[in-house]
N, C-alpha and C positions, 0 to 999 in steps of 0.2 A: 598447528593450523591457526588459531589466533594469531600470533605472531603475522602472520604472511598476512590474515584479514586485515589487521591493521595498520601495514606496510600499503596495503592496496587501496584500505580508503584514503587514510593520511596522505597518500601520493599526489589524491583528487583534491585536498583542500588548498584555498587561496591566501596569499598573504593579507588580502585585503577583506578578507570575509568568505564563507560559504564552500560547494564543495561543486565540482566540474565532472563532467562525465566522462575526463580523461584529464590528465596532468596537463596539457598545454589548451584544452577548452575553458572558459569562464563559465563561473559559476549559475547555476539555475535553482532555482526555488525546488525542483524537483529533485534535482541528486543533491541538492543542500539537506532536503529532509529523508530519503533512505539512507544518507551515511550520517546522519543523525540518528535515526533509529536504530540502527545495525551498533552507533560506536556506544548509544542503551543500551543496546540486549549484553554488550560486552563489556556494562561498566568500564567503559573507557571514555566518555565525556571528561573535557576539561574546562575550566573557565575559560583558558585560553580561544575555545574554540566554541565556547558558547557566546563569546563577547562577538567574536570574529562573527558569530551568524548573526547576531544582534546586528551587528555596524552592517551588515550584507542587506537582512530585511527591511532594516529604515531607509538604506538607499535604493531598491525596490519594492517599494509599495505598488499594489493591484492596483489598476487602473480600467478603462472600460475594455481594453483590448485582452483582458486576463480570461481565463478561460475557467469555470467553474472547480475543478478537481485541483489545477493550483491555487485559485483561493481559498480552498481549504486547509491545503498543505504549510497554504502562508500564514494561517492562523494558528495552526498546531504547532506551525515551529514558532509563532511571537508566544504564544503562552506556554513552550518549555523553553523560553529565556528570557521571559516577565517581560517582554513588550506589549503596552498597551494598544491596540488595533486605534486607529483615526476612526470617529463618528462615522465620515465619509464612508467606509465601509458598508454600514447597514445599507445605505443607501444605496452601495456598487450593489448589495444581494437585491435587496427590493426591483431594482432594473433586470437584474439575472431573470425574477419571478415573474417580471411582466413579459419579457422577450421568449422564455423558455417555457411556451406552456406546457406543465406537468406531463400532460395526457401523452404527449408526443414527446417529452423526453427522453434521453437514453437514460441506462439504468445507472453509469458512471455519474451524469451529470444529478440523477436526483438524490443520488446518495450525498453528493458534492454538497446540494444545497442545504437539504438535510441537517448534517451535520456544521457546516458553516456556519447555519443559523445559531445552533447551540454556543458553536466557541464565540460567537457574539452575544452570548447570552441570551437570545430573543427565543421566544415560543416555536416550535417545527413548524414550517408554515402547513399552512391547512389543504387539504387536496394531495399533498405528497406521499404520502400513505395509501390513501386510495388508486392515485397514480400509479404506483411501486404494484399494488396490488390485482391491478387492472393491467400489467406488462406480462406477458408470459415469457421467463427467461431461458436462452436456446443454449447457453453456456455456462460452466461455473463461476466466470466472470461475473455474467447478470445476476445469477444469482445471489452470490457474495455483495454485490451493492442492493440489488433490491434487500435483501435482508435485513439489509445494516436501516433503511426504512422503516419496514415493514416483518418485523422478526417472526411473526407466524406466517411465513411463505414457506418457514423449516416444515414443512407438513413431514411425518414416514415416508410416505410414497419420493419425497423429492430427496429427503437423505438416502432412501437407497438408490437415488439417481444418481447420488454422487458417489456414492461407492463403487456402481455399477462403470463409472468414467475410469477407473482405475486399471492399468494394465500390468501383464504381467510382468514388466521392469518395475515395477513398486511404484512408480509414476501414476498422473492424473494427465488424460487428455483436457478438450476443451467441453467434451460431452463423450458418454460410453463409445466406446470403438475409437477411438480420434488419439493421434500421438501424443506422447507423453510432453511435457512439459514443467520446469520447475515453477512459472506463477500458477498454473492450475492445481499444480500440487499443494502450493499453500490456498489459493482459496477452500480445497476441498478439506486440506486440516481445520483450518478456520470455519469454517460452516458445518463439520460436525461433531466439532467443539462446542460449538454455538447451540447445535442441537444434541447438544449431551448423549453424544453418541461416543462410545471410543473408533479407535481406529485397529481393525483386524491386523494380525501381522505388521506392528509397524514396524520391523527390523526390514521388512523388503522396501517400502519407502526410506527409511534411513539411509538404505544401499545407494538406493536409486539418486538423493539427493548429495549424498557423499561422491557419487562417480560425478555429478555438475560442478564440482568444484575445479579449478585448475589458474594458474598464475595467480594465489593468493584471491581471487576470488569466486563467485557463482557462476555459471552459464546459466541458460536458457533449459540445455538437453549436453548430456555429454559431450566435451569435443567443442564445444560451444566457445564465443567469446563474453568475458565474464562483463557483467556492467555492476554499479552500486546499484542500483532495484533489485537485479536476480541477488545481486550477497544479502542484500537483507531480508528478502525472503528466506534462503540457503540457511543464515545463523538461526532466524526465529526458528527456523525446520530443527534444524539438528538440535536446536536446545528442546525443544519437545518432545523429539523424537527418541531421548537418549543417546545419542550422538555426543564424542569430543570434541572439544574445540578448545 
C-alpha cells in the first residue's frame, strides 16, 4: 500500500514546486500541505521536495484575497522548510481580526486565526476563545476546530457525542445518525484523542477506512474518488489505527 500511496502523491508534485490536486492541475497551497503531511507520516520527505515547496511558497505569498485556513496552511508549510513569513504577514492577520469579527466567525476560520497567530509567533488574539466558546458546534467538523481554540469544549457529554456519530461501518458521520465519511472519521479520532478517550473497537473503523482506499489513494466513503486531503487523513488513520501500510 505505501508503494501505490506514494506513486499517487508524487504523481501530484510539480517540477516547479508544490503538489496539484491531479497530475495536470497546478499546484495550491492546500494539496501542497496534505501531500506534505501524508509524505510525514510516511517518512518519505525529501530535500528535493522540500526546496521544491520552498521555491512554490516564496512565489505565493498570501495576499489580502487569501482566505484564513490557507494562511495557516501557508505558514505550517514555511516553518517545515525554515521559511521565514514577511513582517507583512502579521499585518494580513491583524486585517483578518478586524474584518472577521470573532462573534460571527465560522469555527474553520477561528481555528485558522488562532493558530496563524501562534506560527507567527504573536499571543492568541483575545476574544477567540470566548468566540469558539460562545459557537455551539452542529458537527464534528465544528467541533474539531472550535477545540483546537478552546480545548475544554471536550466536555463527557460532547465525547460521547462523537462516539455516538459513529456507524455501524466503523465510520463517523457529520453528527450521530448521518453517513459515514473518512474526514469525519478523523476528526472524531482526533478529538477523542484529544480527550483522552480511546477509541472502542477500532479494528471496525480500521475496516471501514481501509475499504476508502482505492487507485493508490483515499476517498471520501467507499467507491469514492481519492484526493491528497482524504489520503492523508486515510494514512494518519491507519497508522493509529493499527493498520498496514
Amino acid at each position: 500500500m505505501k508503494k501505490e500511496i506514494l506513486k499517487f502523491v508524487r504523481e501530484r508534485e510539480k517540477v516547479e514546486g508544490g503538489f496539484g490536486a491531479t497530475p495536470r492541475l497546478p499546484a495550491t497551497v492546500e494539496d501542497t500541505y496534505f501531500a506534505v503531511r501524508t509524505l510525514e507520516e510516511l517518512s518519505a520527505l525529501t530535500p528535493r521536495t522540500l526546496s521544491g515547496v520552498r521555491a512554490f511558497l516564496e512565489k505565493n505569498l498570501p495576499g489580502r484575497t487569501t482566505q484564513p485556513p490557507v494562511l495557516r496552511r501557508w505558514l505550517w508549510l514555511a516553518r517545515r522548510v525554515g521559511l521565514k513569513p514577511p513582517e507583512k504577514l502579521k499585518d494580513l492577520l491583524s486585517g483578518f481580526l478586524r474584518r472577521i469579527p470573532p462573534r460571527r466567525g465560522k469555527p474553520e476560520v477561528l481555528s485558522a486565526l488562532y493558530e496563524s497567530a501562534l506560527l507567527l509567533g504573536l499571543p492568541a488574539p483575545e476574544g477567540l476563545r470566548k468566540a469558539a466558546c460562545a459557537l455551539r458546534p452542529r458537527t464534528l467538523f465544528d467541533l474539531y476546530h472550535l477545540a483546537r481554540v478552546a480545548p475544554e469544549l471536550l466536555t463527557e457529554e460532547r465525547l460521547r457525542w462523537v462516539l455516538a456519530a459513529r456507524n455501524p461501518d466503523g465510520g463517523f458521520g457529520f453528527f450521530p445518525r448521518t453517513t459515514s465519511f473518512l474526514e469525519n472519521t478523523y476528526f472524531a479520532v482526533r478529538l477523542l484523542t484529544r480527550g483522552g478517550r480511546d477509541l472502542p473497537q477500532p479494528e471496525r473503523t480500521r475496516l471501514f477506512v481501509e475499504r476508502c482506499f482505492r487507485k493508490g489513494g483515499f476517498a471520501r466513503a467507499p467507491g469514492g474518488i481519492p484526493f491528497l486531503e482524504t489520503t492523508c487523513y486515510g494514512v494518519y488513520l491507519l497508522r493509529r489505527l493499527g493498520g498496514e501500510i
